[in-house]
C-alpha positions as CSV (number, residue, x, y, z in Angstrom):
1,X,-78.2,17.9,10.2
2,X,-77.6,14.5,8.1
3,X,-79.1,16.0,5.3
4,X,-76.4,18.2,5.5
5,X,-73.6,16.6,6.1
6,X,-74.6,14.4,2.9
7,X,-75.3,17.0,1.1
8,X,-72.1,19.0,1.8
9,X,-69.4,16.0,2.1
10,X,-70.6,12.6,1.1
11,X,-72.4,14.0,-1.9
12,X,-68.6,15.5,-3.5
13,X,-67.1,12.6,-2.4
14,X,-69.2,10.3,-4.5
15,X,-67.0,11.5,-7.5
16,X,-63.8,10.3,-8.1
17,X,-61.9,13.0,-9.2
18,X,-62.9,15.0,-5.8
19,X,-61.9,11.7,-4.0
20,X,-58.4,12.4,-5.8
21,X,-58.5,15.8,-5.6
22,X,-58.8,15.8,-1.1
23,X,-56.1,13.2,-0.8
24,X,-53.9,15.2,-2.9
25,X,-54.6,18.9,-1.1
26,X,-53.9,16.7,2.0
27,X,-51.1,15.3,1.1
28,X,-49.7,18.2,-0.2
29,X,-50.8,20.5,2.6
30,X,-49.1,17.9,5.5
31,X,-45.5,18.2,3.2
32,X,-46.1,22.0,2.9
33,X,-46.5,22.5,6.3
34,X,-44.0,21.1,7.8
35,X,-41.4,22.2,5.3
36,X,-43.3,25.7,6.2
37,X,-41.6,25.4,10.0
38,X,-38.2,24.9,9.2
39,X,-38.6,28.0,6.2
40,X,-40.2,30.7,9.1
41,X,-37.2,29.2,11.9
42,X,-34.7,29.7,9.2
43,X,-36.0,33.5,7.5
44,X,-36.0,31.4,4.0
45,X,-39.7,32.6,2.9
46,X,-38.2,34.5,-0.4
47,X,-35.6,31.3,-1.2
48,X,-39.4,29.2,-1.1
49,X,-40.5,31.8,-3.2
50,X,-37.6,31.7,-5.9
51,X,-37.7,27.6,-6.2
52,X,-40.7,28.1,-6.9
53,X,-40.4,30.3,-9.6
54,X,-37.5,29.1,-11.3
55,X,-38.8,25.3,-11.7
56,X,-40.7,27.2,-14.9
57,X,-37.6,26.5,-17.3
58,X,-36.7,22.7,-16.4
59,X,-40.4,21.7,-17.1
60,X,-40.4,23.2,-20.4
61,X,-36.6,21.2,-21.5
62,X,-37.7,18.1,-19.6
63,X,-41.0,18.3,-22.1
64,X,-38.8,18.9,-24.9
65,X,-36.1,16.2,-24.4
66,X,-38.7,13.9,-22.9
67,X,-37.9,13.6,-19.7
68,X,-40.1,13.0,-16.7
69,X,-41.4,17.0,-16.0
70,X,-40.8,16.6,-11.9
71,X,-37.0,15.6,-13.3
72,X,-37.0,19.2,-14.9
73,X,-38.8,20.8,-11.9
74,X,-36.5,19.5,-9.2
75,X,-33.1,20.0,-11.3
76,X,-33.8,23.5,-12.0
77,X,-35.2,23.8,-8.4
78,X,-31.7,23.0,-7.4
79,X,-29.7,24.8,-10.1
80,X,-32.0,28.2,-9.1
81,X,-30.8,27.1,-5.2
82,X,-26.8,26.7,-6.2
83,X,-26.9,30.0,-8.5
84,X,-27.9,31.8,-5.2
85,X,-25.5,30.8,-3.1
86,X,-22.9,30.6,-5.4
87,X,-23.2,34.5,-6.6
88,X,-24.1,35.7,-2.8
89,X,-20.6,34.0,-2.2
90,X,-19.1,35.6,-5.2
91,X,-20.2,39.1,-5.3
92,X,-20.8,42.1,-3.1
93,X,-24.4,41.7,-3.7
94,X,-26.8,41.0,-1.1
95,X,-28.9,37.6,-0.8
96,X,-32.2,39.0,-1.2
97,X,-31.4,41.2,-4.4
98,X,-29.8,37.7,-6.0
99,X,-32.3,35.7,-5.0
100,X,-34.6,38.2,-7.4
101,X,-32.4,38.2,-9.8
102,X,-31.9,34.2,-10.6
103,X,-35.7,33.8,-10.0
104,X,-37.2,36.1,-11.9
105,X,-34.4,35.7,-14.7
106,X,-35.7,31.5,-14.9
107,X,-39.1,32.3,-14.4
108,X,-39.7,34.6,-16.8
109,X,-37.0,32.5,-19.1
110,X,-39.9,29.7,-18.6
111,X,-42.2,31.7,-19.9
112,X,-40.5,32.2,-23.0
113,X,-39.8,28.9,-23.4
114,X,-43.4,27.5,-23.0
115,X,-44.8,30.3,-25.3
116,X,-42.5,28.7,-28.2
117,X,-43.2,24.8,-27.1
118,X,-46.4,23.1,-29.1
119,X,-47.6,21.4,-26.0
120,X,-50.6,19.7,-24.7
121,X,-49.6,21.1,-21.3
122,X,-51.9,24.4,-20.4
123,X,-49.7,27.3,-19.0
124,X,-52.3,28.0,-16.2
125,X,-52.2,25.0,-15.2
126,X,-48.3,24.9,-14.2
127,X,-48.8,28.4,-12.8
128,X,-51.8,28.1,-10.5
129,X,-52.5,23.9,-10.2
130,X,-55.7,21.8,-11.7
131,X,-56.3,19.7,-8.8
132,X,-59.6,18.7,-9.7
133,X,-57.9,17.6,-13.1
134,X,-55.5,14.9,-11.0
135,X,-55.0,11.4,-12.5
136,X,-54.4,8.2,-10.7
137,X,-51.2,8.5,-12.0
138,X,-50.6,12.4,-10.7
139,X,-51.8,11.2,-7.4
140,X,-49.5,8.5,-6.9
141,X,-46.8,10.5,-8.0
142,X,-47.7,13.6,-5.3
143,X,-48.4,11.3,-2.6
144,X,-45.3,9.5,-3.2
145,X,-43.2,12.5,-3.5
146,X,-45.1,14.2,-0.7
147,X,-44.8,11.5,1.8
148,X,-41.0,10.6,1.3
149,X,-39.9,14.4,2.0
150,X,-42.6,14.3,4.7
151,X,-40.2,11.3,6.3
152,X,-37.3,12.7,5.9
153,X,-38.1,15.5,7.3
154,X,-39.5,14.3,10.5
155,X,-36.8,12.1,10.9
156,X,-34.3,15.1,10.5
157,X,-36.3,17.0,12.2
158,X,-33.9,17.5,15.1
159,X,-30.6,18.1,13.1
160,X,-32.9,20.6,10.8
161,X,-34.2,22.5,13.6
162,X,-30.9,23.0,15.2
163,X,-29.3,24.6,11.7
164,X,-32.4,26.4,11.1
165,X,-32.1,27.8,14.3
166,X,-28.5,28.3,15.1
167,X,-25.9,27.8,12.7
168,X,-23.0,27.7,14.9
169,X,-24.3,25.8,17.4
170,X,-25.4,23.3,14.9
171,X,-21.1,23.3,13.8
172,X,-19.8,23.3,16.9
173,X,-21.5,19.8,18.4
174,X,-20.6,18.6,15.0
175,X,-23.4,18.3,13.1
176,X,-22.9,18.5,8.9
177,X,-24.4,21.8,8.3
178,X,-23.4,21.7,4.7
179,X,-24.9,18.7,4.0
180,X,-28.2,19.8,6.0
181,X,-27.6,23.1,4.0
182,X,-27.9,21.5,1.0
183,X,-30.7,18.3,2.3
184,X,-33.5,21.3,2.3
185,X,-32.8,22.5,-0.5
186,X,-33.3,19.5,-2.1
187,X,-35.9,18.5,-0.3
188,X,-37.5,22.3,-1.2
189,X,-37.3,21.7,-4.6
190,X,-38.9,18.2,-3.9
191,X,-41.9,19.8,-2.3
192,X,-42.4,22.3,-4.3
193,X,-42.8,18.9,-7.3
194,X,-45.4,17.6,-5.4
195,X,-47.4,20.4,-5.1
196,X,-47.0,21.3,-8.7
197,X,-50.0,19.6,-10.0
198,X,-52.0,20.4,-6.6
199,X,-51.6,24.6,-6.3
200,X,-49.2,25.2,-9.3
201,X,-45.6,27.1,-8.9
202,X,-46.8,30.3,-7.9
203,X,-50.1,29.7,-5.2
204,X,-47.2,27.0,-3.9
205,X,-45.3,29.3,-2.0
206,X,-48.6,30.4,0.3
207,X,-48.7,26.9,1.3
208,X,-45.0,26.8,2.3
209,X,-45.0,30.0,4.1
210,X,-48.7,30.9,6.0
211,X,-49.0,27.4,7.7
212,X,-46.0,28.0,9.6
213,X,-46.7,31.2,10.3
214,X,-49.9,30.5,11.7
215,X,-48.0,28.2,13.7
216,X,-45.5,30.8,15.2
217,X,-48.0,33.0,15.9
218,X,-49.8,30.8,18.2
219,X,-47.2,28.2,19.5
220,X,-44.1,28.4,21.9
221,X,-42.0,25.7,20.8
222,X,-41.3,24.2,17.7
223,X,-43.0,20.7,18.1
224,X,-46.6,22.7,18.7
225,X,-45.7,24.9,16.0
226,X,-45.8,22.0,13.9
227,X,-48.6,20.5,14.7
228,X,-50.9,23.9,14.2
229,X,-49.3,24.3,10.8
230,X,-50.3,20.6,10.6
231,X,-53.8,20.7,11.5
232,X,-54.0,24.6,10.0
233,X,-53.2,23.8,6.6
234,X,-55.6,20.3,6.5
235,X,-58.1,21.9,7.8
236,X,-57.6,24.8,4.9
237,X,-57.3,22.0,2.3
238,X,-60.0,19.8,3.5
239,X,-62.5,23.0,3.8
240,X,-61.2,24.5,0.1
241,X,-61.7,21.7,-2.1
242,X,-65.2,20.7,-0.4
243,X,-66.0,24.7,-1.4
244,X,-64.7,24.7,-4.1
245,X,-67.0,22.0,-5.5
246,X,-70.2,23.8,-4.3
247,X,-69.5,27.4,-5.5
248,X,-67.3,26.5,-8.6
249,X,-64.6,28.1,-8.1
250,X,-61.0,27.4,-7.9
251,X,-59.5,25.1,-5.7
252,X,-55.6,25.9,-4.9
253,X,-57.1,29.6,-4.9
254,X,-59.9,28.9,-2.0
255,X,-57.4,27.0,0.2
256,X,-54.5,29.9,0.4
257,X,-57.1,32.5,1.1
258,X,-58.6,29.8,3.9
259,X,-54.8,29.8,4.5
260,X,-54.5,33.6,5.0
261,X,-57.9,33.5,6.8
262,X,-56.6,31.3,9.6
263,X,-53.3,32.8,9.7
264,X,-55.2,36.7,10.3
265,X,-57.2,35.1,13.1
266,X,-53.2,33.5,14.6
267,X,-52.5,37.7,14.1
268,X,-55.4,39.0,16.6
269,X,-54.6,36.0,18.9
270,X,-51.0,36.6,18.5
271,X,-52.2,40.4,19.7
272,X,-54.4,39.5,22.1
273,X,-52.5,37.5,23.7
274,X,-49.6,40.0,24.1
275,X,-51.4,43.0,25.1
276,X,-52.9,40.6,27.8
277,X,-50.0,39.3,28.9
278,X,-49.1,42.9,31.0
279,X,-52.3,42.7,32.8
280,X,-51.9,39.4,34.0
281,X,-48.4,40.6,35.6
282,X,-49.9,43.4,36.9
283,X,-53.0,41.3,38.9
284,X,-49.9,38.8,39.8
């Protein structure tokens, strides 16, 4: 048994980069999660989705003009965000068909851009992550990032579940539902930074959507739905990258298809659960 466990966890954690590498997916996967709750209360999976997406073009003019890329990533994160709401509000057309049109117009505008930039930046890497690739200097950046959105949004946590989960109750005891409108956005685009290096902008949004679903498949209020999201998508991180080390394969990959894993087993419990529920009346 000791063999084993030093074989399968202390021996990948000998190297550095693996060190950097599980604190990262960690980190990550606690902001991910929790930001994953507030998306499945509020119905704001395909808005997760679009950030993600559109962050493509302001890495590619934040490389060009020199800029700090997370600068790029979090301005065009909340440029794809204001375009949204501001042509929902404008136009007969409904949110979901905008929300495809703005992101796939910047992502695929990205593209373009990085196909006609002489970088030293690899195009796979921005899509789908290179977590074991992490610097010192990556990692202090995604913890850092990671952690202050993970504050603010426990802190808020409150305010942001009421708006989440009704709108006009939030207005009527007087909360600032603009402001808490536009605070998740921001901190969206934010998240979706940190995780950048970690899972990349398109594996990103199965970290900011399956936690939380796992999460309301299981729980029956919000504080237990985080903390299953929580422990779901740690355990998902913490099992991918040690994996991922002893079969070669990809990292960011392993852990959302842990993540789905977990959340299919939350979807026969959920089931279970339901169909079981009658009976129990019925012996009652």
């Amino acid at each position: 048994m000791i063999d084993l466990l030093q074989q399968y966890i202390l021996e990948p954690m000998s190297y550095d980069f693996m060190q950097r590498a599980l604190i990262a997916s960690i980190s990550v996967g606690v902001v991910c999660a929790i930001f994953s709750c507030f998306l499945i209360l509020k119905g704001w999976a395909l808005i997760g989705d679009a950030v993600s997406h559109a962050v493509l073009p302001g890495l590619a003019i934040a490389y060009v003009i020199g800029l700090p890329l997370v600068v790029g990533a979090f301005c065009a994160g909340l440029l794809c965000a204001w375009s949204i709401g501001y042509i929902k509000n404008h136009s007969r057309v409904k949110e979901d068909a905008v929300m495809g049109i703005v992101f796939s117009g910047m992502f695929a505008l990205g593209l373009v851009m990085l196909t006609h930039i002489e970088s030293d930046i690899h195009l796979m890497h921005i899509l789908f992550g290179n977590i074991l690739g992490i610097t010192k200097a990556d990692l202090t950046q995604t913890t850092t990032i990671a952690g202050f959105c993970t504050a603010i949004m426990i802190f808020k946590r409150k305010d942001f579940m009421l708006y989440c989960y009704d709108i006009s109750h939030a207005k009527v005891i007087g909360l600032p539902v603009q402001f808490l409108h536009f605070g998740l956005l921001a901190l969206l685009s934010l998240t979706i930074v940190s995780a950048i290096k970690s899972a990349g902008i398109i594996l990103v949004i199965g970290m900011l959507i399956t936690p939380g679903a796992i999460g309301f498949l299981i729980a029956r209020s919000f504080g237990a739905m985080m903390i299953i999201a929580i422990a779901a998508s740690v355990l998902s991180c913490i099992l991918g990258t040690l994996i991922s080390f002893h079969i070669d394969a990809a990292t960011a990959p392993l852990i959302i298809c842990i993540q789905s894993a977990l959340c299919f087993c939350a979807l026969i419990y959920n089931v279970l659960h339901q169909n079981a529920a009658p009976k129990r009346k019925e012996i009652a």
